[in-house]
OpenMM code with the backbone's topology and positions (N, CA, C; nanometers):
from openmm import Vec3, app, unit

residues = "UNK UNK UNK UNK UNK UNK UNK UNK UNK UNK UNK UNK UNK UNK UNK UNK UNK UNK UNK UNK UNK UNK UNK UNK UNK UNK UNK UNK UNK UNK UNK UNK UNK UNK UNK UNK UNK UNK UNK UNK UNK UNK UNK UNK UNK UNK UNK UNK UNK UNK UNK UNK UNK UNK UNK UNK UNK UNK UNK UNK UNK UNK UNK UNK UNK UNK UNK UNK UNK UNK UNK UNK UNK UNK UNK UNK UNK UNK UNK UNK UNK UNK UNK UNK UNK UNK UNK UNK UNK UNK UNK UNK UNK UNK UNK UNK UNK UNK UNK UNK UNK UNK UNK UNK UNK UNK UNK UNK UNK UNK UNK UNK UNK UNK UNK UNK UNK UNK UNK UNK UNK UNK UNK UNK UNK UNK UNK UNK UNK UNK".split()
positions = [
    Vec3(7.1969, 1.7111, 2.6377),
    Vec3(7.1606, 1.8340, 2.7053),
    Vec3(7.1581, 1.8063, 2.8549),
    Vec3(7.2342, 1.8932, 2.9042),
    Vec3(7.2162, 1.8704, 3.0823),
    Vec3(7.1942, 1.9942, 3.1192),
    Vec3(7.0609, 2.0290, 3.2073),
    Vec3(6.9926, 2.0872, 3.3044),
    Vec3(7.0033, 2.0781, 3.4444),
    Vec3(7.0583, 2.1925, 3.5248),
    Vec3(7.0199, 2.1563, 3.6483),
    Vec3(6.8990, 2.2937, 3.7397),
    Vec3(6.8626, 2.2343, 3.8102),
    Vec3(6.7384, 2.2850, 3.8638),
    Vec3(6.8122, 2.3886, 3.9997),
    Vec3(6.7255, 2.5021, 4.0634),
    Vec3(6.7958, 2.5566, 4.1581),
    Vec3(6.8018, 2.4936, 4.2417),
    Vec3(6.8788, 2.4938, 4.3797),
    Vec3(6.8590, 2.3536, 4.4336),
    Vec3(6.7114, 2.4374, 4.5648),
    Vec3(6.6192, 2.3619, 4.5982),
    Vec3(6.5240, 2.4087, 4.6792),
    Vec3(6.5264, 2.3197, 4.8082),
    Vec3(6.5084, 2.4028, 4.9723),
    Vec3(6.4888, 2.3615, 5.0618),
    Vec3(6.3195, 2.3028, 5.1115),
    Vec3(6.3272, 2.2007, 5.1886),
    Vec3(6.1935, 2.0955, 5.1608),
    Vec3(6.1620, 2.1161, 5.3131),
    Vec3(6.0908, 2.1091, 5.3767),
    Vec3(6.0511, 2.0890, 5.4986),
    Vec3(6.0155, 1.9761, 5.5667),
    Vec3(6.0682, 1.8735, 5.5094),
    Vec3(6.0782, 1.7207, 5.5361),
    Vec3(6.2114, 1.6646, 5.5304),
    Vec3(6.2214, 1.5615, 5.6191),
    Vec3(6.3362, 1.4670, 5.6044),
    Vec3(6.4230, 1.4411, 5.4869),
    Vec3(6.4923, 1.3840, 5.5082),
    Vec3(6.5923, 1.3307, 5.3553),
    Vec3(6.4842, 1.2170, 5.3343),
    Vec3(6.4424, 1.1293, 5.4381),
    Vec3(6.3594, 1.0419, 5.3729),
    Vec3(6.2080, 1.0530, 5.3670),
    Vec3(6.2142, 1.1537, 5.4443),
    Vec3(6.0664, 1.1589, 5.4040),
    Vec3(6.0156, 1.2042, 5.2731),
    Vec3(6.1361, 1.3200, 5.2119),
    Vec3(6.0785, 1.3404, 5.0865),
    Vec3(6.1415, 1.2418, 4.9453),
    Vec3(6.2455, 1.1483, 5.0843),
    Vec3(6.2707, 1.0056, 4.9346),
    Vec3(6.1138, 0.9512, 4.9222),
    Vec3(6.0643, 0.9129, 5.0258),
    Vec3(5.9572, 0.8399, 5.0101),
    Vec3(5.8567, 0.9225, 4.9265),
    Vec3(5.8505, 1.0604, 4.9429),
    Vec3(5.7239, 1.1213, 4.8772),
    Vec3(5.7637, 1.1115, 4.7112),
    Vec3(5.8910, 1.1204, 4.6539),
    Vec3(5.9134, 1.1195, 4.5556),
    Vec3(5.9465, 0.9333, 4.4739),
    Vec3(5.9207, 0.8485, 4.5711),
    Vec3(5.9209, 0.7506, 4.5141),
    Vec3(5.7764, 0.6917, 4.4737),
    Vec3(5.6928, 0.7303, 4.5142),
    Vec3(5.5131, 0.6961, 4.4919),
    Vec3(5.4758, 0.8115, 4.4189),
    Vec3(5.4817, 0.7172, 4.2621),
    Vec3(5.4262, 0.8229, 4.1290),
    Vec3(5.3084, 0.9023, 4.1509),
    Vec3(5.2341, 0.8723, 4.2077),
    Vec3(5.1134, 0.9548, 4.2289),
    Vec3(5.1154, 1.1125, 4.3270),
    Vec3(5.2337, 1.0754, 4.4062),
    Vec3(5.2279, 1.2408, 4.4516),
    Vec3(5.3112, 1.2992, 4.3396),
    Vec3(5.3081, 1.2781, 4.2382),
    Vec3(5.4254, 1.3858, 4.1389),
    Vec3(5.2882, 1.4794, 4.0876),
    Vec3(5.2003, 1.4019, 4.0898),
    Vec3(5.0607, 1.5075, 4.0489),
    Vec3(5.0933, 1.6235, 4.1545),
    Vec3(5.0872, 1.6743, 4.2292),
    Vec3(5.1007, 1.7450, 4.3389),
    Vec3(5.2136, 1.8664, 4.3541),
    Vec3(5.3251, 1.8297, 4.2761),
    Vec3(5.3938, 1.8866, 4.2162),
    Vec3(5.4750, 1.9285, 4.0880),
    Vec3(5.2914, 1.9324, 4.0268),
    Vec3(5.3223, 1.9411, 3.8479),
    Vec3(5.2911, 2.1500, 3.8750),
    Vec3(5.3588, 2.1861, 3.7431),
    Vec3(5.3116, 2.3072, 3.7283),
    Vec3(5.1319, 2.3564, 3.7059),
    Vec3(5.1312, 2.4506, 3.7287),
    Vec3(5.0087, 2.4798, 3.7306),
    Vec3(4.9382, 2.4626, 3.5922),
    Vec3(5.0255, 2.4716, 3.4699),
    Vec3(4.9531, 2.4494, 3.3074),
    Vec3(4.9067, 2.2549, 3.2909),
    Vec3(4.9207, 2.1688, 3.3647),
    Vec3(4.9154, 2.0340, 3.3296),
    Vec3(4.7668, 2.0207, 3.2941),
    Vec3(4.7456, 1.9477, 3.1809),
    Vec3(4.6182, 1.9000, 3.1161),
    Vec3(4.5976, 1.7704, 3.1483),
    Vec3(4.7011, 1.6366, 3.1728),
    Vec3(4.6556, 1.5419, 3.2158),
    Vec3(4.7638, 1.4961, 3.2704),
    Vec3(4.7056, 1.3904, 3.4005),
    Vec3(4.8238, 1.3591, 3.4899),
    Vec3(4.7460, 1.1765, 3.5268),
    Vec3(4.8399, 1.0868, 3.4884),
    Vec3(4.7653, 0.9681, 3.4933),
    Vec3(4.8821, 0.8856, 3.5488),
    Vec3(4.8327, 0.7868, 3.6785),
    Vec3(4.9524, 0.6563, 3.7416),
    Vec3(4.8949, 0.5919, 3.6498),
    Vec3(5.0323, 0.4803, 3.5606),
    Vec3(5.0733, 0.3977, 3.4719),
    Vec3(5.0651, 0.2992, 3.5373),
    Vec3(5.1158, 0.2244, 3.6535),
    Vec3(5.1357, 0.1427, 3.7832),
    Vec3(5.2110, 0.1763, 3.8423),
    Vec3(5.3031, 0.0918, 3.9532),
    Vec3(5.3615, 0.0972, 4.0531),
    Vec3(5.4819, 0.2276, 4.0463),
    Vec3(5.5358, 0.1952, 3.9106),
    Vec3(5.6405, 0.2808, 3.9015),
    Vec3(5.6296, 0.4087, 3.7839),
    Vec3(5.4949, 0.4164, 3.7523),
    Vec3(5.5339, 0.5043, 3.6354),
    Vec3(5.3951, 0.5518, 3.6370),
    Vec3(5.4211, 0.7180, 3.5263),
    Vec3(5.2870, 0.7774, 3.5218),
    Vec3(5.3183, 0.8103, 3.3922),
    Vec3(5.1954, 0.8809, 3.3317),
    Vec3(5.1959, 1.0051, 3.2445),
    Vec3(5.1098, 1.1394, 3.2454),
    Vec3(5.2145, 1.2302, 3.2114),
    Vec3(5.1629, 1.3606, 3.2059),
    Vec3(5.1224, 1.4736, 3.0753),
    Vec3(5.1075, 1.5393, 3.0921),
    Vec3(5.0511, 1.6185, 3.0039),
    Vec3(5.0381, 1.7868, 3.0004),
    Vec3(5.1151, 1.8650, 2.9543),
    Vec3(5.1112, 2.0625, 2.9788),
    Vec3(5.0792, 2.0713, 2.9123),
    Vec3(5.0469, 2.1861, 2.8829),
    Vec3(4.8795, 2.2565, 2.7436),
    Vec3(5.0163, 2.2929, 2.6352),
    Vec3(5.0125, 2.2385, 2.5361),
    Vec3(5.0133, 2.2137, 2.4174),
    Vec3(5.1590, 2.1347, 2.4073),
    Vec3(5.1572, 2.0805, 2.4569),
    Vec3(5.2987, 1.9794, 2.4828),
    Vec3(5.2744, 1.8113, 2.4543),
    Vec3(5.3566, 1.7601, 2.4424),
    Vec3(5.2744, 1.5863, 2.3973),
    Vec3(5.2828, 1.5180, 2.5271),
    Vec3(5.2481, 1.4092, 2.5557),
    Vec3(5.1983, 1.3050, 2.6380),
    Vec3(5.3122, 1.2734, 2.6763),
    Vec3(5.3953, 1.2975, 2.8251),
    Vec3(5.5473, 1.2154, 2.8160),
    Vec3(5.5100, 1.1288, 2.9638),
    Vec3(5.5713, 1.0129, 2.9044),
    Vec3(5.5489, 0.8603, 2.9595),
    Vec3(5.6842, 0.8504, 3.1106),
    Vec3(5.6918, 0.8738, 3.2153),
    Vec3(5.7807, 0.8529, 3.3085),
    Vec3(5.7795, 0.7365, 3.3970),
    Vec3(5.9014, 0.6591, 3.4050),
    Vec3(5.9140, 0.5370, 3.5145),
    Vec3(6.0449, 0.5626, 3.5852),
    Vec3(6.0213, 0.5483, 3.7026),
    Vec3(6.0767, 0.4914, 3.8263),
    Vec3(6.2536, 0.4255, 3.8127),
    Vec3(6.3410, 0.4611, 3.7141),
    Vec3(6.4538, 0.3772, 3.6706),
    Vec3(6.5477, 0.3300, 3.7385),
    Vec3(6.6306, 0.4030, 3.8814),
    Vec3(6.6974, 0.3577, 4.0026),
    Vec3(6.5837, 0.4389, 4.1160),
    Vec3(6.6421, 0.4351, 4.2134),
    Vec3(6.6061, 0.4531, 4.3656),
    Vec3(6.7504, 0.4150, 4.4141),
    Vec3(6.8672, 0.5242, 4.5034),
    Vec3(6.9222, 0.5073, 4.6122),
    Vec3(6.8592, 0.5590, 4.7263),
    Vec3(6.8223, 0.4654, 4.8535),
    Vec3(6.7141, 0.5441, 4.9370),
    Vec3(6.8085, 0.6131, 5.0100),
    Vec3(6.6802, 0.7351, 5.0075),
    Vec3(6.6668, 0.8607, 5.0893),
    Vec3(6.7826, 0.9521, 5.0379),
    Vec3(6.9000, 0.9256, 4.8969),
    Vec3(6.9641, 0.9966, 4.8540),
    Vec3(6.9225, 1.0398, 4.7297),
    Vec3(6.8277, 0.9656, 4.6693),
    Vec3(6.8541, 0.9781, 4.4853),
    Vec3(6.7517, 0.8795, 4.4461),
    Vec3(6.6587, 0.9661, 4.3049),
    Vec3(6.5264, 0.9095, 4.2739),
    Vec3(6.5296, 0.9830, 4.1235),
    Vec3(6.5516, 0.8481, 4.0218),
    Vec3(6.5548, 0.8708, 3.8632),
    Vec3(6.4772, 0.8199, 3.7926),
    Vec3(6.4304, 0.9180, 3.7360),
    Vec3(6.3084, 0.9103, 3.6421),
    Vec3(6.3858, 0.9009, 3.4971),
    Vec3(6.3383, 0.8025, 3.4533),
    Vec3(6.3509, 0.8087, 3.2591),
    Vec3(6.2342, 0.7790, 3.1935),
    Vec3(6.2335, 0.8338, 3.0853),
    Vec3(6.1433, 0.8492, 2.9811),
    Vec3(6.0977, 0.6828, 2.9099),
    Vec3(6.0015, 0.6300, 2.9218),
    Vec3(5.9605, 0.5427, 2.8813),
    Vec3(5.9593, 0.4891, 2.7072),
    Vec3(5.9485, 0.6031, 2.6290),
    Vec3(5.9998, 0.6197, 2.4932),
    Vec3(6.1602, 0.6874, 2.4438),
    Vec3(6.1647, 0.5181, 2.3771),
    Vec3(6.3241, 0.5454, 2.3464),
    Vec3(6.3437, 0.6909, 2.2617),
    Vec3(6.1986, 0.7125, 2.1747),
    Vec3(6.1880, 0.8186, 2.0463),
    Vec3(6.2898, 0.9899, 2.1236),
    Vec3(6.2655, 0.9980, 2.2367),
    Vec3(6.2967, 1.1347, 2.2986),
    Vec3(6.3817, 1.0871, 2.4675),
    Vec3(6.5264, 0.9855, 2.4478),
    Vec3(6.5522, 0.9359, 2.5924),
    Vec3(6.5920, 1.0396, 2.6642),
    Vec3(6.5803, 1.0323, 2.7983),
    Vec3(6.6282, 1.1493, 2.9264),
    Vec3(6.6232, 1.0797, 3.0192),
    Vec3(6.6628, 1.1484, 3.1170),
    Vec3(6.6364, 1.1054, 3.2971),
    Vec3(6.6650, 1.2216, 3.3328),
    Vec3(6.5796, 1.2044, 3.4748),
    Vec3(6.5536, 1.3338, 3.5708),
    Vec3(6.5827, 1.2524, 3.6756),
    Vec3(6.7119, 1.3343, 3.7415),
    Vec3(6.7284, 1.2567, 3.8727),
    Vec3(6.7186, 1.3785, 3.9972),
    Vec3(6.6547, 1.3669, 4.0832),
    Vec3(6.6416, 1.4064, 4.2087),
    Vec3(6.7254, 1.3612, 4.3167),
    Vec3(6.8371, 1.5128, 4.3248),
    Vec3(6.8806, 1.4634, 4.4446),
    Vec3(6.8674, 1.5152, 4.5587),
    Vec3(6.8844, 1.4313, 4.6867),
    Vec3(6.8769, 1.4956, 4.8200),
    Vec3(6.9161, 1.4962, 4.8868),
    Vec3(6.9504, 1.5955, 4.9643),
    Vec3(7.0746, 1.6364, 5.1157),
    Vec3(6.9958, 1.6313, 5.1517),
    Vec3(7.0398, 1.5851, 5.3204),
    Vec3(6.9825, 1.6547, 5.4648),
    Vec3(7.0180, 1.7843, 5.4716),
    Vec3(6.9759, 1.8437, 5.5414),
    Vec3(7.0483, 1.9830, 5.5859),
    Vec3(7.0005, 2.0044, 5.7210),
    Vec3(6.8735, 1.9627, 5.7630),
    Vec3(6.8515, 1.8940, 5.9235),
    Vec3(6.7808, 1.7950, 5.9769),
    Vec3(6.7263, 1.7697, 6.0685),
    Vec3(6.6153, 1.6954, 6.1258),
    Vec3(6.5134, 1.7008, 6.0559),
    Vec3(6.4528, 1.7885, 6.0370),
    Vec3(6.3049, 1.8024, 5.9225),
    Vec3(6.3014, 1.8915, 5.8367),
    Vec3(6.4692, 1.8745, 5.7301),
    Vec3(6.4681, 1.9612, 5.6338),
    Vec3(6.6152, 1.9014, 5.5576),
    Vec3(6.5319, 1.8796, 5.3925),
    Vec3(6.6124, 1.8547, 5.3092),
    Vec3(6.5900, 1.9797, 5.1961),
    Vec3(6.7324, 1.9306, 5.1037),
    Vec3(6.7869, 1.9855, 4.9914),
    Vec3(6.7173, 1.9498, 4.9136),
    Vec3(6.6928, 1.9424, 4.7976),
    Vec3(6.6382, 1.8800, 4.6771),
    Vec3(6.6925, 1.9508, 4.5691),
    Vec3(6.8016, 1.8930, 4.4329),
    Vec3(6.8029, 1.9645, 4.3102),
    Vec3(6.8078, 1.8649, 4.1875),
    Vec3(6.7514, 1.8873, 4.1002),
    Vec3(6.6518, 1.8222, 4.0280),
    Vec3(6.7774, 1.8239, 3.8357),
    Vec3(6.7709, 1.7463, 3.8084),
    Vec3(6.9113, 1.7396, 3.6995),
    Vec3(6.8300, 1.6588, 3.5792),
    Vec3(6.8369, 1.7072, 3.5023),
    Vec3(6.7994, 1.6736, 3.3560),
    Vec3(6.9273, 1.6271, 3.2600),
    Vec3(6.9189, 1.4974, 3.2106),
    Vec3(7.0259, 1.4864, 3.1173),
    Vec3(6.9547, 1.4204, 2.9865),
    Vec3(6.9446, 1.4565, 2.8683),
    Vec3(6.8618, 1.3820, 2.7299),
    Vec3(6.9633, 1.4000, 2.6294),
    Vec3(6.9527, 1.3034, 2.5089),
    Vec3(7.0177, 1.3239, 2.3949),
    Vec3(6.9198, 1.3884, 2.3082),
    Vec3(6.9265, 1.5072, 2.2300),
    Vec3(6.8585, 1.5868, 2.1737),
    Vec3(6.9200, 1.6310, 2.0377),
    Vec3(6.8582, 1.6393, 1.8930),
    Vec3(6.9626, 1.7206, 1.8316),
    Vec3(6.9675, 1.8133, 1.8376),
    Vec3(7.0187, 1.8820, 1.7880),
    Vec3(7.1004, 2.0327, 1.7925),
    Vec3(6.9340, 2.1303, 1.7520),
    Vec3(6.8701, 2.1240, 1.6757),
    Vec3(6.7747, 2.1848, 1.6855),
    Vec3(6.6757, 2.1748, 1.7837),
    Vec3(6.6189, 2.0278, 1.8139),
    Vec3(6.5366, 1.9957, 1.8955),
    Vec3(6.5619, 2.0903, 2.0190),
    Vec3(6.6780, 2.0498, 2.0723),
    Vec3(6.7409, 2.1252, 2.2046),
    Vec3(6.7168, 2.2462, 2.2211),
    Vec3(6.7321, 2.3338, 2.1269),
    Vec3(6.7212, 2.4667, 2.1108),
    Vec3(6.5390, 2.5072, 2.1186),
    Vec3(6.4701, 2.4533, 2.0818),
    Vec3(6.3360, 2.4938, 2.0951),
    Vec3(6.2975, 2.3979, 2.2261),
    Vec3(6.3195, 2.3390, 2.2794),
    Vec3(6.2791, 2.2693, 2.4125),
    Vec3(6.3873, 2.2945, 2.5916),
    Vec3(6.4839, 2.3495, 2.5632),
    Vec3(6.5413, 2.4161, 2.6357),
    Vec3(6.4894, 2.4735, 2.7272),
    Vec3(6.4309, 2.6073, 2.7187),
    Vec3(6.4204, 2.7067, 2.7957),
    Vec3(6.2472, 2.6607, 2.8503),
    Vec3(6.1474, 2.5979, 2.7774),
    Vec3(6.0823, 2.5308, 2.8677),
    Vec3(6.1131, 2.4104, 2.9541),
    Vec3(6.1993, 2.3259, 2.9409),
    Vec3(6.2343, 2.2292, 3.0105),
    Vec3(6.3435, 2.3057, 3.1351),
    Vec3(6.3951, 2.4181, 3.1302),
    Vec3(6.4655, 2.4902, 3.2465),
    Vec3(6.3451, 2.5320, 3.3453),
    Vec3(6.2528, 2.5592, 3.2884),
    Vec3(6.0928, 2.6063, 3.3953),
    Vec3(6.0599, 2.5130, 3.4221),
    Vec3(6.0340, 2.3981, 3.3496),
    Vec3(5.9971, 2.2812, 3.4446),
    Vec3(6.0398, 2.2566, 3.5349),
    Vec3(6.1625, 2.2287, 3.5081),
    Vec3(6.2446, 2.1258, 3.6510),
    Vec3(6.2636, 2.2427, 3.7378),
    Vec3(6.2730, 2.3590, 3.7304),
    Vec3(6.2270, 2.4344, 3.8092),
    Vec3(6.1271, 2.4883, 3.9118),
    Vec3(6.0598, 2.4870, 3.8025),
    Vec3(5.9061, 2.4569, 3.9105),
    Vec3(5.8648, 2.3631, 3.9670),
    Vec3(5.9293, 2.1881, 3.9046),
    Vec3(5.8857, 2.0827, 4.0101),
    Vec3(5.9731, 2.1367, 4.1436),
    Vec3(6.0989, 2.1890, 4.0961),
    Vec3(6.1796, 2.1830, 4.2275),
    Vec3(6.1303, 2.2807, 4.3542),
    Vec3(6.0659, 2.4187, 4.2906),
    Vec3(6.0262, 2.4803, 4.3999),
    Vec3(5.8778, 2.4732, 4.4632),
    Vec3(5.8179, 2.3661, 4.3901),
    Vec3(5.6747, 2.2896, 4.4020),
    Vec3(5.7219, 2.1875, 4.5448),
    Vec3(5.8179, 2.1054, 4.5027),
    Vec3(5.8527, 2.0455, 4.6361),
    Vec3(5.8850, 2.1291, 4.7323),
    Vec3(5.9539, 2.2434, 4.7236),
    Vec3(6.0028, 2.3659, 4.8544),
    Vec3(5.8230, 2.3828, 4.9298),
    Vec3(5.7680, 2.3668, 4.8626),
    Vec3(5.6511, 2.4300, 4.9127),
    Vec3(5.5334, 2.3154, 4.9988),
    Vec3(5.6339, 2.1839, 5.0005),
    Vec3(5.5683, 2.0813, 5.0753),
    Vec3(5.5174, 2.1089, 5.2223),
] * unit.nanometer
topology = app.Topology()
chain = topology.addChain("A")
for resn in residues:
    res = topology.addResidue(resn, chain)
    for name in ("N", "CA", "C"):
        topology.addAtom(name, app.Element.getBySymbol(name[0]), res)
């Protein structure tokens, strides 16, 4: 399944918002408003939690700086990555669009879809709002 997010304008650098998106702990900051628990794992990884959704485990998997920041799923049971990418577009303003790719079966996909399109959505216009 591949998702892509709208792409949203940031009011920070290309690197400033590499850097904000490479330190797991500001992703709290731009969770949707339903999150029940939001916990740093260590350096590179957290877990989160939306009201009635299960516990999903995220780490840190590449970093190209100040272009590109990929997240994969820590359990092989459900694999994905979320990669964040980012343009400049000026001095103190980047692009950001946010890309989902998972192997899913054919049913799974179909009932997790259209919430996983609001997610990466809303992280993406959660960052617009930095």
């Amino acid at each position: 399944m591949h998702l892509e997010s709208e792409k949203n304008t940031v009011n920070k650098s290309q690197e400033e918002l590499f850097n904000f998106l490479t330190e797991v702990k500001n992703y709290e900051t731009i969770m949707p408003d339903s999150i029940q628990k939001f916990e740093v794992k260590g350096e590179d990884s957290f877990l989160f939690q939306l009201k009635g959704m299960p516990e999903i485990k995220l780490l840190i998997k590449e970093k190209t700086p100040c272009n590109q920041v990929i997240l994969g799923a820590k359990s092989e049971k459900l694999p994905f990555t979320l990669t964040a990418n980012i343009t400049e577009i000026a001095f103190e303003e980047s692009e950001v669009q946010l890309i989902f790719d998972g192997e899913f079966n054919a049913m799974m996909a179909v009932m997790i879809k259209s919430p996983l399109k609001n997610f990466i959505n809303t992280l993406s216009q959660n960052m617009g709002k930095l």
